[in-house]
N, C-alpha and C positions, 0 to 999 in steps of 0.2 A: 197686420190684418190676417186675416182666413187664409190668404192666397200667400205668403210669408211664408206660412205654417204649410199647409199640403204642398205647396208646390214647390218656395226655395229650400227650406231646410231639410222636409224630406227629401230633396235629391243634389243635394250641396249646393245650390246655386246662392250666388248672391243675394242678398235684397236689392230691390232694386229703388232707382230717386225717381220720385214721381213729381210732374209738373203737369201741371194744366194750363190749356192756355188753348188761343183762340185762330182754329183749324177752322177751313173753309172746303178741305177734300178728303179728309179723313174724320172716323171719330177716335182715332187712337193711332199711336204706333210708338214700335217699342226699337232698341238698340242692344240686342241681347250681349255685345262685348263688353259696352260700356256699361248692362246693369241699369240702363232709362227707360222708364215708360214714361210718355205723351199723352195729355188726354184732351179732348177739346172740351171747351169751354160749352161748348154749342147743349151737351148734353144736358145741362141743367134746364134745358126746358121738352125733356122725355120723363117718363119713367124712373127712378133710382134702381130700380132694375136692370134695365137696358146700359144704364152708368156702370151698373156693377157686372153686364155680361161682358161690356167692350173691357175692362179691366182684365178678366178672367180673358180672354181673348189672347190681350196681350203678354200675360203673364204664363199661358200657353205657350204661347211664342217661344219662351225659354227652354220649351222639350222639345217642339216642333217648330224648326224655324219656316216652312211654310205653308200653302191654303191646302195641304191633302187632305181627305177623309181621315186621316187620320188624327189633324189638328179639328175637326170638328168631331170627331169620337170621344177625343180627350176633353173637350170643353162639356159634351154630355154627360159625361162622369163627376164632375163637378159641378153641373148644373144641369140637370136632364130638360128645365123647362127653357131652356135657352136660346129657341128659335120663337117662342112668344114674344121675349123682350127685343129682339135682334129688328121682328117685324114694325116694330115701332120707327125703328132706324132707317125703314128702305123709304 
């Protein structure tokens, strides 16, 4: 996908195995050693937006492994509208 291209191969990172599956405290989380993102299942009834910010999120993960302004700077660069879809989520 998109996020494959910008974000693994531009900066050597693996692809990563993606599962979904059905999460009751998160909407995502990822395992940047092992190369896994997590997605809940829950999201299919948001936005495909909001599906695709919590993705980008985690796939951020892989430059910034945590919640600084800076893993939120990075995510606006890749998706500048990304606290519209986010608000769906709270």
């Amino acid at each position: 996908g998109q996020w494959d291209e910008e974000i693994c191969h531009k900066n050597d990172i693996p692809l990563p195995s993606i599962t979904v599956k059905y999460m009751t405290s998160r909407w995502g989380s990822c395992t940047p050693s092992k190369a896994h993102i997590s997605m809940s299942l829950r999201l299919m009834h948001y936005p495909i937006q909001s599906a695709e910010y919590v993705l980008l999120h985690e796939y951020v993960h892989f430059l910034v492994p945590n919640h600084s302004k800076r893993l939120y700077q990075t995510v606006k660069k890749y998706m500048p509208e990304y606290q519209e879809y986010d608000s769906y989520l709270k």
